[in-house]
C-alpha positions as CSV (number, residue, x, y, z in Angstrom):
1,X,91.2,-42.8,95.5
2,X,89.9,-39.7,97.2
3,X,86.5,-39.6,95.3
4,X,86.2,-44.1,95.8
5,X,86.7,-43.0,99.9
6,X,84.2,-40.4,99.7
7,X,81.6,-43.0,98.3
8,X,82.6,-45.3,101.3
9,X,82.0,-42.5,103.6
10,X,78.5,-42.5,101.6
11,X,77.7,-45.5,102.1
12,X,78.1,-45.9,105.4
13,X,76.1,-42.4,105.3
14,X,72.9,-44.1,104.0
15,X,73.4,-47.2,105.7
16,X,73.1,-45.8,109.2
17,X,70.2,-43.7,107.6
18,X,68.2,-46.8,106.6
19,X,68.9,-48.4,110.0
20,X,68.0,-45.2,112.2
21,X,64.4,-45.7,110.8
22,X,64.5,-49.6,111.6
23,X,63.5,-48.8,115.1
24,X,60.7,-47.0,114.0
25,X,59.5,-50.3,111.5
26,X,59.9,-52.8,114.3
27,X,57.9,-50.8,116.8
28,X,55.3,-50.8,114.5
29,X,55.3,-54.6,113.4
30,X,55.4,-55.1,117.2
31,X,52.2,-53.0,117.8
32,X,50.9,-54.8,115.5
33,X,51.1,-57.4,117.6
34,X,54.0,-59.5,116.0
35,X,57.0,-60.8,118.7
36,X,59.9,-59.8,118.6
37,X,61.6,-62.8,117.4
38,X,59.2,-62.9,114.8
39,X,60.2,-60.2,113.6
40,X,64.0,-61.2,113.6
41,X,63.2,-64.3,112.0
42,X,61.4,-63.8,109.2
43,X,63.9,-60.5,108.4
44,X,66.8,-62.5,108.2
45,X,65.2,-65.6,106.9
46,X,64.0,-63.0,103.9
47,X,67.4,-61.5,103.9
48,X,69.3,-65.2,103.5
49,X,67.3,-66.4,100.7
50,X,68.2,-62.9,98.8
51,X,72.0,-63.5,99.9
52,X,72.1,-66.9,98.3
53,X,70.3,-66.4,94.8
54,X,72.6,-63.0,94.7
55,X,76.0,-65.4,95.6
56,X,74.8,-68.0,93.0
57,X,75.5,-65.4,90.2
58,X,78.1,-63.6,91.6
59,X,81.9,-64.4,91.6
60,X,83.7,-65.2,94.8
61,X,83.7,-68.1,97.5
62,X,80.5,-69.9,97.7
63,X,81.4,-73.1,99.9
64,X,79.6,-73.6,103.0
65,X,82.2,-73.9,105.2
66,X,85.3,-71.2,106.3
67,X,88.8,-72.1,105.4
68,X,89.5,-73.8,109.3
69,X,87.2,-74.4,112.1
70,X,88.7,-71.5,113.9
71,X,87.6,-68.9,111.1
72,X,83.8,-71.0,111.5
73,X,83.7,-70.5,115.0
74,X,84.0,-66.6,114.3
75,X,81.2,-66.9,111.9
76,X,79.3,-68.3,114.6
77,X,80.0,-65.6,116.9
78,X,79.8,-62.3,114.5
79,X,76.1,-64.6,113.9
80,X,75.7,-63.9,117.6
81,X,77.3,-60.4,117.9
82,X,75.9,-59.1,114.7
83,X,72.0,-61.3,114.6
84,X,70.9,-62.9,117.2
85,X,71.9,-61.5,120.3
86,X,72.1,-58.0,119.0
87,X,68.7,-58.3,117.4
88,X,66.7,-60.2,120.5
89,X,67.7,-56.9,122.7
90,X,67.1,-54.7,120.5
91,X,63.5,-55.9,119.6
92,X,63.0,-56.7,122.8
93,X,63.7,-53.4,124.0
94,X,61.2,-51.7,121.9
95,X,58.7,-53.5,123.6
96,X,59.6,-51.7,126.8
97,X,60.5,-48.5,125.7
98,X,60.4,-45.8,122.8
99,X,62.1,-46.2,119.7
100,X,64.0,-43.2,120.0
101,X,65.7,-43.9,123.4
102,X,66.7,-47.7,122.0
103,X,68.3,-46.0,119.1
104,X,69.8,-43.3,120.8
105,X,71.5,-46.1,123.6
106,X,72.3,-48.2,120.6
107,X,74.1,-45.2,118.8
108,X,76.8,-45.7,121.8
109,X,77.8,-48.5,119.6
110,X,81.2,-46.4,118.2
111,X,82.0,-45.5,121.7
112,X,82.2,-49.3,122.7
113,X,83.6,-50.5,119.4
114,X,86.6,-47.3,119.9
115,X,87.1,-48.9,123.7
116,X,86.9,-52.3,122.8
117,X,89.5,-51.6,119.6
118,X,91.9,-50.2,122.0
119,X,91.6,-52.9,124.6
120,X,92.3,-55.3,122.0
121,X,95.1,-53.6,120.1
122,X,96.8,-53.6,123.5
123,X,96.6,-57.1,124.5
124,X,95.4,-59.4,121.5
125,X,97.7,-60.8,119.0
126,X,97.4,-62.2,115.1
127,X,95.9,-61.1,112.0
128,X,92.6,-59.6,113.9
129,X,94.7,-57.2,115.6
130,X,96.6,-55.8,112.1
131,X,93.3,-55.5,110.9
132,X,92.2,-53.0,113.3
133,X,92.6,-49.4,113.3
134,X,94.6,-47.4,115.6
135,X,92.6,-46.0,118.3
136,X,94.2,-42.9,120.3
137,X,93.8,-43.6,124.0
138,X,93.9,-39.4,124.3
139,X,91.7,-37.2,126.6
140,X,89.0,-36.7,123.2
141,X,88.4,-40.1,124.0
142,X,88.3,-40.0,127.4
143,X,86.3,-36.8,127.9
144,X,83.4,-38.6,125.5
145,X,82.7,-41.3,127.4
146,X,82.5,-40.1,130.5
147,X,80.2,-37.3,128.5
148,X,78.5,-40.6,126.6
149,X,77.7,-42.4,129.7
150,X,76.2,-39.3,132.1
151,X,74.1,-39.3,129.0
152,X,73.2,-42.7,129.0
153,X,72.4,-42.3,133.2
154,X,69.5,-39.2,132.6
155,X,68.3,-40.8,129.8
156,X,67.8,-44.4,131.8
157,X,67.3,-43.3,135.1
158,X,65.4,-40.3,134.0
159,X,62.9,-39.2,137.2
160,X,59.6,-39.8,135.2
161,X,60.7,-43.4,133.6
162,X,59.0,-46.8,135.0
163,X,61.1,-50.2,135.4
164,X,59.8,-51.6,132.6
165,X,61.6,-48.8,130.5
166,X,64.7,-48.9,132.4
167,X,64.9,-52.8,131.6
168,X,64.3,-52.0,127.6
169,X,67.2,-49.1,128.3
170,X,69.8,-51.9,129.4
171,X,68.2,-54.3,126.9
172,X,69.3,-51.6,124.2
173,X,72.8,-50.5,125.9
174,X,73.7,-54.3,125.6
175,X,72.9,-54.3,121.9
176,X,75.4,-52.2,121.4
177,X,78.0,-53.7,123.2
178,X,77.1,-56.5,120.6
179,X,77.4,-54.5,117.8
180,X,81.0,-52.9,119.2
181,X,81.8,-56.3,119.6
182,X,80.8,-57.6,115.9
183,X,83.1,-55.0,114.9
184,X,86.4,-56.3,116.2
185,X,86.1,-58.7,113.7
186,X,83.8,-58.3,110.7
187,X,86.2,-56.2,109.2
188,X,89.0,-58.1,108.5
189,X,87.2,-60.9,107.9
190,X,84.9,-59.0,105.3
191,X,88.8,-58.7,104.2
192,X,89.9,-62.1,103.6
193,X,86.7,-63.5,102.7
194,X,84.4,-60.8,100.8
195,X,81.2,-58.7,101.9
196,X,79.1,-61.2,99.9
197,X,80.3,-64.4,101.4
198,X,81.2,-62.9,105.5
199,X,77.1,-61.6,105.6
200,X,75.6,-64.9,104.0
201,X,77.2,-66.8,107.1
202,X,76.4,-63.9,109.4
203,X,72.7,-64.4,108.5
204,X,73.1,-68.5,108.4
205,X,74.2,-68.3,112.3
206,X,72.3,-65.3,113.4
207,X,68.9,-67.7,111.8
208,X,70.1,-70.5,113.4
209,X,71.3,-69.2,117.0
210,X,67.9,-67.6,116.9
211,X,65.8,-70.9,116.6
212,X,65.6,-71.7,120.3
213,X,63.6,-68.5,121.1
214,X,61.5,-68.9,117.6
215,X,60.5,-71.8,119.0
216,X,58.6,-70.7,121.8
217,X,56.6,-68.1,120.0
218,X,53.5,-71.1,119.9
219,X,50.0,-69.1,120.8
220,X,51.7,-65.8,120.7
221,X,51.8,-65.6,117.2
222,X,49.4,-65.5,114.7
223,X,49.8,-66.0,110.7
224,X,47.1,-63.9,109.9
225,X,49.0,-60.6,111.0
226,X,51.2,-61.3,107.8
227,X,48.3,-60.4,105.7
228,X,48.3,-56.9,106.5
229,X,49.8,-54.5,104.0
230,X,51.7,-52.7,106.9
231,X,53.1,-55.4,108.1
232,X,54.4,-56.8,104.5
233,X,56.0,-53.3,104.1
234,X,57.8,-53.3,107.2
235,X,58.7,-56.4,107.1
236,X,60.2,-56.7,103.4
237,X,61.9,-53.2,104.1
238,X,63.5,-54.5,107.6
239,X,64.2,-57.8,105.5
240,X,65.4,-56.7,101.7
241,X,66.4,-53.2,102.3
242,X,67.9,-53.0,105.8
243,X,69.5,-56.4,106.1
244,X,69.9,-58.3,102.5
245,X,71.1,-54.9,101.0
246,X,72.1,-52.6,104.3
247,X,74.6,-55.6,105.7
248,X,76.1,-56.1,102.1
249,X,76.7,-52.5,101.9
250,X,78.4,-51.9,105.8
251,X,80.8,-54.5,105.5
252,X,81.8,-53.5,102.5
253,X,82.4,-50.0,103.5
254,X,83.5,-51.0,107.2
255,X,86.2,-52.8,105.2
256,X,87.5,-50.0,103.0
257,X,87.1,-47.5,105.9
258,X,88.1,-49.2,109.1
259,X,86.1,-50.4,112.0
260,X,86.5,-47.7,114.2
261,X,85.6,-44.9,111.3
262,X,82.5,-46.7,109.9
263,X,80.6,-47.0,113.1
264,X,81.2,-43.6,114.2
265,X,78.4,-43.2,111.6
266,X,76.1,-44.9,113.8
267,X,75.8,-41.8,116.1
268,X,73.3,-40.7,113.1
269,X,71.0,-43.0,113.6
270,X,69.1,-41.2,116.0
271,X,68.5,-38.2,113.9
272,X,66.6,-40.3,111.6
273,X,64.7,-42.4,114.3
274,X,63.3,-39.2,116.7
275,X,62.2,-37.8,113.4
276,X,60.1,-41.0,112.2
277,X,59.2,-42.0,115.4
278,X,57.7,-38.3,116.0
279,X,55.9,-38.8,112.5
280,X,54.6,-42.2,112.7
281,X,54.7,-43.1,116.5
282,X,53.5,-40.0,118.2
283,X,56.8,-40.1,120.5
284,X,58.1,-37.2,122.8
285,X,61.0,-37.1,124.9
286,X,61.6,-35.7,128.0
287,X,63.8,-32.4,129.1
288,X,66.2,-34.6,130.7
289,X,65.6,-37.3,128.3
290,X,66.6,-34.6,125.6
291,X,70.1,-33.9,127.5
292,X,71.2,-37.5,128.0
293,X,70.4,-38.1,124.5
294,X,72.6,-35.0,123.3
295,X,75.4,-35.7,125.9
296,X,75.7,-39.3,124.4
297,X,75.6,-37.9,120.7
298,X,78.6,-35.2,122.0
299,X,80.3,-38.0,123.6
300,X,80.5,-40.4,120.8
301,X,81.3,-37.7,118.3
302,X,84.3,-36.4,120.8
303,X,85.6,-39.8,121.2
304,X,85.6,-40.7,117.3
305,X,87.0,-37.8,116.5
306,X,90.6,-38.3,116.8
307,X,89.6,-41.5,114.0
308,X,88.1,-39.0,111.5
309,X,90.8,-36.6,111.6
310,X,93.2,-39.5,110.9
311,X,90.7,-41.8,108.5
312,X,88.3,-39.9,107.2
């Protein structure tokens, strides 16, 4: 069992890897000139056509619909939590700032998802709540997010920054609170209803809560950008790799490990975004940019860590 959790551990590894250099892909389909929602819409519009033909010869639950409305309405809102929502301020965001200080706010993610846990623990009730993993409300915790959130404070309202960045900073903080969000839930139902089946209706809502905004793209979006090699390659790797295959691969392991334990990985993300985004982007941060960005990654790590020692 010891060597199957170390490959969960692994997984969740690579995932948050592959999604640290995401930011660094949708910046540059966005300087490209491609909108944001573009961008969201075509990725998970490529990643639910790769979900179904891989569910049509698989084994497991392939109806359309959850077991009672109450379980659909869920799907509907992990659609929001873990698509849409999450993925319109996170796009979004990039447009107003650089890709390293969206996925260093986003990496706050397990300090949220640790908060919201305990919050929930406390006061919900039902099957969602068993599913959860025990948070410890201890001074670890507390100590990393006041450490998390000065971070978060010189890294937004760092001296040198314009308004426009500041609005892509909050744009990204809320994605996170999405993504802590997405994870009071996903786990258990990844339980009940399989990795396979729980990210196929993830991507169905996420696609069609998303519509609204597609719609408005009208002149700001040209076809001809898709025939750029650049942009196939981002867009196939945001698409295939990072969503069909990355989604598939963190429920799985959120379900085995915990929700709390698996997003502490996120905190990596931003190892793996400041060093492509200094490759490819030309990107430099700040002195005091550099701080908040190490006092959030303290933080998050200091309030996880009480959930490693136990999970891990």
């Amino acid at each position: 069992m010891g060597r199957h959790r170390f490959l969960y551990h692994l997984t969740a590894l690579t995932v948050s890897a592959v999604w640290g250099v995401t930011f660094v892909s949708t910046k540059v389909l966005i300087g490209a000139g491609m909108d944001p929602m573009a961008i969201f819409g075509i990725r998970f519009f490529l990643a639910y056509v790769g979900i179904w033909i891989i569910s049509l010869f698989s084994p497991g639950r392939k109806s359309l619909w959850g077991r009672s409305l109450k379980d659909e309405l869920l799907f509907v809102f992990l659609g929001i939590t873990g698509g849409s929502l999450y993925f319109y301020m996170e796009n979004t965001a990039l447009v107003y700032t650089q890709a390293s200080n969206v996925s260093f706010l986003v990496c706050s993610a397990p300090l949220f998802t640790a908060i919201f846990t305990l919050i929930w623990r406390r006061f919900g009730k039902g099957r969602f709540v068993e599913g959860l993993e025990k948070v410890e409300a201890g001074w670890p915790l507390v100590i990393g997010t006041l450490l998390a959130l000065s971070g978060m404070a010189l890294l937004v309202f760092n001296g040198s920054r314009i308004h426009f960045s500041v609005k892509g900073d909050f744009l990204a903080i809320g994605a996170a609170l999405c993504w802590a969000l997405y994870s009071l839930f996903m786990g258990q139902m990844t339980h009940e209803y399989g990795a396979l089946y729980t990210t196929r209706k993830v991507f169905f809502y996420g696609l069609v809560t998303i519509l609204p905004l597609i719609g408005n793209l009208g002149e700001s979006f040209s076809p001809a950008i898709l025939s750029r090699p650049e942009v196939i390659f981002n867009l196939l790797f945001l698409g295939i790799v990072a969503s069909l295959i990355g989604f598939i691969a963190w429920n799985f392991a959120m379900d085995k490990l915990g929700n709390v334990t698996s997003t502490n990985y996120v905190y990596l993300n931003p190892v793996f975004t400041l060093i492509f985004a200094s490759a490819f982007l030309g990107e430099t941060m700040t002195a005091g940019g550099a701080i908040g960005s190490l006092a959030i990654l303290a933080g998050v790590i200091l309030a996880g860590k009480s959930n490693i020692d136990n999970h891990g």
